[in-house]
N, C-alpha and C positions, 0 to 999 in steps of 0.2 A: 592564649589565655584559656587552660581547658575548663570546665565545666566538672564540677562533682555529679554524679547520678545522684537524684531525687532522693530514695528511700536512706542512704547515707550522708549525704548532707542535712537531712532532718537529725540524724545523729551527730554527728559534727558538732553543728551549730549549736545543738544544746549542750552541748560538753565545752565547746569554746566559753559560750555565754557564763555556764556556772564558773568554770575557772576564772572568769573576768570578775565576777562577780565575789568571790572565794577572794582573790587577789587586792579587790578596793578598789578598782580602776573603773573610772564610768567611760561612758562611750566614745568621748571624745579622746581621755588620757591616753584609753587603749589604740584607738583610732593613730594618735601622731605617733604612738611607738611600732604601729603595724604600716604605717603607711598608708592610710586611708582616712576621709573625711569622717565626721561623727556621723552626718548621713548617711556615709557608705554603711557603717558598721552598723545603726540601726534597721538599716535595708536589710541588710542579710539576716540579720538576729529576727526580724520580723517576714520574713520568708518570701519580702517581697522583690526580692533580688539576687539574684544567681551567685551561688558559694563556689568560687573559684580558687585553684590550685594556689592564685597566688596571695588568697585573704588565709588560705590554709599555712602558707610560708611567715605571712607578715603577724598568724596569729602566735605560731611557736617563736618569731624574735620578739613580741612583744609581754607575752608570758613566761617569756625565757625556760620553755617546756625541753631546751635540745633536739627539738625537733618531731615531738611527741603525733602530734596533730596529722604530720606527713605520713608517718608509717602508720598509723592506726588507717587513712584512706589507702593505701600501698597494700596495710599487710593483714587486712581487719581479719579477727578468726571467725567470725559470725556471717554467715550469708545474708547478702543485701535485704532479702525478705525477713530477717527475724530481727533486725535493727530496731523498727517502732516498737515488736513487742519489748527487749530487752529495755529502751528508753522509760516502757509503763513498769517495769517490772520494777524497776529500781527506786520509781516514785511511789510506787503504792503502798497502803496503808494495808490491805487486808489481800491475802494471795490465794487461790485456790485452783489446784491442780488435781485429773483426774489422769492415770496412765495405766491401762489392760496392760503393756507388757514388758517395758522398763519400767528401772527406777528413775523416777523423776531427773534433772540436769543436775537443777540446786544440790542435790543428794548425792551427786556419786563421788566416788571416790576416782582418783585419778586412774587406777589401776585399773576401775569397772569401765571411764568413761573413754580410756585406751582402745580398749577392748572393743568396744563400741563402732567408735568411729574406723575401727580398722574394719570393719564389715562392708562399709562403702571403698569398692575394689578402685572406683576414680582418686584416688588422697594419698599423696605421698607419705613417706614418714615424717616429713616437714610438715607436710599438710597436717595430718593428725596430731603433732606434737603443738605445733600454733593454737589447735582448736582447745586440746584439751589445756590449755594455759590459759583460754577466752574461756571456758565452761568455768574455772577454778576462782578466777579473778569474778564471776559474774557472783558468786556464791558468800561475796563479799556484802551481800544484802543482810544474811543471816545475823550479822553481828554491827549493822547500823545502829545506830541509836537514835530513834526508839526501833525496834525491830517490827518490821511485817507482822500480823498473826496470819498464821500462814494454816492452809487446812488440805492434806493430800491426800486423795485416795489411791489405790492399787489393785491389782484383782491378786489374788493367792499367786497366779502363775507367772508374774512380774519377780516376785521374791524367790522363788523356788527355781526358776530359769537358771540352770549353769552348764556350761561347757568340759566336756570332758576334759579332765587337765586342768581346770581352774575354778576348781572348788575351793581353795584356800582363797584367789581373790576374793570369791563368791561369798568366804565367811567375813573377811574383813569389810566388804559392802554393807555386809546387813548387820556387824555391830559398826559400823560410821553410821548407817539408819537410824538403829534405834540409837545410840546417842544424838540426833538429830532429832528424834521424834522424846524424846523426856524434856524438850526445851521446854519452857512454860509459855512459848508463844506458836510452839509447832505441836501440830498434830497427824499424828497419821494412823489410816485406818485402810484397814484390808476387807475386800471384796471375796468371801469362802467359795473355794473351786465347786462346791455342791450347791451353790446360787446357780448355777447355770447360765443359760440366756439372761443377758439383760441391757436398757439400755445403754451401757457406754459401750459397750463391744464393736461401735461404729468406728470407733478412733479416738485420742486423746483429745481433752481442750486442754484448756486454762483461763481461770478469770482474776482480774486486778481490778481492783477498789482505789479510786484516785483519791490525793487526798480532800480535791472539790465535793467529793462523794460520786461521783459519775463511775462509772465499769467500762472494761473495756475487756474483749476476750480474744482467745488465739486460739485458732487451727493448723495443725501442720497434716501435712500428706507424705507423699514419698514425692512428688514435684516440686515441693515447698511449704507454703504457711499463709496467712491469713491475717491480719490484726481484723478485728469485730465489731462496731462499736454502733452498728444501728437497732434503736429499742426491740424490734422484732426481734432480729438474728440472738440480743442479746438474750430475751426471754427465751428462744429454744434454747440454746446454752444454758439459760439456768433451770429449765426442767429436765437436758438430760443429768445437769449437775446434783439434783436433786432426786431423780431414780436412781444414780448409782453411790450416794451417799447414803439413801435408807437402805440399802441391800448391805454395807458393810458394817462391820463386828464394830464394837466400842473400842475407844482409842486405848484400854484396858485388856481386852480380850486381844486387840491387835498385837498392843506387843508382848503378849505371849504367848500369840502364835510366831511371831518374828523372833521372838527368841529358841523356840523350839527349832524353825529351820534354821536360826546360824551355829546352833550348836551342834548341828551336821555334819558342819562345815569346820568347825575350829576345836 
C-alpha cells in the first residue's frame, strides 16, 4: 500500500473531493463505490490520514474518471513544489503577478511556452510536451465563471526578449498578450527599460486573494518555489508588489507600447 508524497496528495485530494462533490455523492455513497468506509473517506478528505495508491484506484472506479486520478500521480506535468500554489490559483478571487523576464504562464502561448521549457537541458521532448499541455490546461482559470481579476506586471525586457529565428513566435505571443490583456477582468502593465533599478528585479512573485479574503503568495527560484502565506512574509511581498507596480506605464500606455513591439514582429 504505497503512500502518495505530501505536497501531491494535497492536490489530489482536493480534486477527488470537488469531483465527489460535482458528482452528488456524499461520503459514504462514494465510500461503498471506492471500497472504503465513510470514515476512511472523511480521513483522507480531512488530511488526517494517508492518501494511498489504492484510495487513488478506488477513487477513479468510483467516479468512473477511467482512471484519471492514476495518471495525473504517475504522469502530473507540474512539479511536486508548484502543486499548492496551482490549487490557490484556481480558487482565487483576485490574481497578481509580477515577472522581470518572461511572459507570465497563464499568458503564453504554446509555441512561447515550448520554447521555454526546452531551455531546461534535463526534459525530454515528452517531458516538455506533457508540461506545456499542464501550463495550457492551467490557463483554464481565464474563462471560469466568474473570472479572476487578475493584475500583471512585466518589465519592458520580458516583451521584447526574442531568440534569433523566432521572431514570428515572438509576434504571435505578444498579440495572444494583448488580446489577454483588453479582457475587462485582465490587466497588464509594463515596467519602462529607462526605470532602471528597482525593486522587483530580485525575482518574480505572485499573490492570490482566496475567496475567504485571506492571500497567499508564491516564490520560485531556479531550485523550485515556495507557497507564502505568513502575515510578515506576506507584507514583504506586497511592498515589493507595490514598488514595481508604481514604476509601471498605465494599462493604456502599456498596450501601446506592447503593440508597438509586436508590430516588429508580425
Amino acid at each position: 500500500m504505497a503512500d502518495v508524497p505530501g505536497p501531491i496528495a494535497a492536490f489530489i485530494v482536493a480534486e477527488v473531493r470537488r469531483a465527489r462533490g460535482a458528482a452528488g455523492m456524499t461520503q459514504e455513497a462514494f465510500g461503498k463505490h471506492a471500497g472504503f468506509s465513510a470514515s476512511h473517506v472523511s480521513a483522507v478528505e480531512g488530511r488526517t490520514r494517508t492518501l494511498t495508491t489504492e484510495f487513488i484506484k478506488g477513487s477513479d472506479v468510483a467516479l468512473k474518471t477511467g482512471g484519471l486520478f492514476e495518471r495525473l500521480v504517475a504522469e502530473l506535468g507540474a512539479p511536486a513544489w508548484f502543486l499548492p500554489w496551482l490549487d490557490a490559483e484556481r480558487e482565487a478571487t483576485q490574481l497578481r503577478y509580477y515577472e522581470p523576464n518572461l511572459i507570465p504562464g497563464l499568458f503564453q502561448t504554446e509555441a512561447y511556452a515550448r520554447a521555454v521549457l526546452r531551455l531546461d537541458p534535463r526534459l525530454t521532448d515528452e517531458d516538455v510536451e506533457r508540461k506545456v499541455k499542464a501550463r495550457m490546461d492551467r490557463q483554464a482559470i481565464l474563462d471560469r465563471t466568474p473570472p479572476p481579476q487578475i493584475v500583471v506586471v512585466v518589465d519592458e525586457s520580458a516583451i521584447r526578449r526574442v531568440r534569433a529565428g523566432d521572431e514570428k513566435m515572438m509576434g504571435e505571443q505578444m498579440l495572444h498578450l494583448i488580446g489577454c490583456a483588453v479582457r475587462p477582468n485582465v490587466s497588464v502593465h509594463v515596467v519602462p527599460a529607462d526605470v532602471g533599478l528597482h525593486a522587483g528585479l530580485s525575482g518574480p512573485l505572485s499573490l492570490a486573494r482566496m475567496p475567504d479574503g485571506s492571500w497567499v503568495g508564491h516564490l520560485e527560484s531556479q531550485l523550485g518555489g515556495d507557497v507564502v502565506d505568513k502575515p510578515n512574509d506576506l507584507d514583504t511581498l506586497f511592498e515589493r508588489w507595490e514598488g514595481v507596480r508604481t514604476e509601471a506605464l498605465s494599462r493604456r500606455q502599456s498596450l501601446d507600447l506592447m503593440k508597438e513591439v509586436a508590430n516588429q514582429w508580425t
